[in-house]
N, C-alpha and C positions, 0 to 999 in steps of 0.2 A: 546459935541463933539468939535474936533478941527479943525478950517478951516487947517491950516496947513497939519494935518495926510491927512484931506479929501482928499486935492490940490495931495498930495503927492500919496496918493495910487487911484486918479484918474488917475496920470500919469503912475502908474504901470500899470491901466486896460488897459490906450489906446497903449500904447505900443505894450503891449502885443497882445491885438485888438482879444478877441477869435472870434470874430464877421465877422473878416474876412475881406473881399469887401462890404459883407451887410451889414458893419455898417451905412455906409451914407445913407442905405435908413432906417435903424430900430432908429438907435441914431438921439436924436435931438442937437440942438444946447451947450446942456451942457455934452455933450459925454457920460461915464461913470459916471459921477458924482453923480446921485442917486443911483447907484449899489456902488460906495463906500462909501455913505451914509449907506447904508442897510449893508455892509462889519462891519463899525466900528461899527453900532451899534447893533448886534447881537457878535461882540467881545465882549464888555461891557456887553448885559444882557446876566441870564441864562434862556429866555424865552425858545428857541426853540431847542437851541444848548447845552449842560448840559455843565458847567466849568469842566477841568479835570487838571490833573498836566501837560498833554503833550497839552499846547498852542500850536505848533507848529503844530500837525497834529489837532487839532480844527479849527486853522486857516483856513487849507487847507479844513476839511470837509465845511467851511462856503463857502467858497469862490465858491468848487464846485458845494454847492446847489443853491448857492444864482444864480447863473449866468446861471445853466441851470434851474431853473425853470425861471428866468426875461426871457430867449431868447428860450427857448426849444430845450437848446443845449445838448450833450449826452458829455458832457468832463468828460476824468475822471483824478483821482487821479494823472496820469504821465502828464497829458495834465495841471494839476493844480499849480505841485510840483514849478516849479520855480517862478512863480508871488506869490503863497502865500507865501511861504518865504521872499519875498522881502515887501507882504504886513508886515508880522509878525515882520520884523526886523524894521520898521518903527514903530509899535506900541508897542515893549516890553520897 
């Protein structure tokens, strides 16, 4: 994994902050940083997410699983479209 992507699509989660207000009480001191851990590295393998030709909407299914199952949040697909993007152009 690359500190680099990591740094970079941590700044996309927090920006983006689907968390909300509650992040301050749910994130600790490393923000998103383990959830864009878990982002790149389900990019890389085909454990849970299958490789397909369309990277782009994989991205976005990781990104929406990954963050409502870590937070037990109900985002979907529209609520997802612009940070994965912004993850996926970072990693292609």
């Amino acid at each position: 994994m690359n500190d680099k992507h990591i740094k970079r699509i941590t700044k996309v989660l927090t920006d983006w902050n689907p968390l909300g207000d509650g992040s301050e009480k749910i994130l600790d001191e490393t923000g998103y940083e383990t959830e864009a851990i878990d982002i790149l590295y389900h990019i890389g393998s085909d454990l849970h997410f299958r490789k397909t030709k369309d990277t782009e909407k994989r991205v976005l299914l990781i990104v929406k699983e990954l963050l409502n199952e870590a937070f037990n949040l109900f985002l979907t697909d529209g609520d997802c479209k612009e940070p994965a993007l912004a993850i996926y152009n970072i990693i292609k």
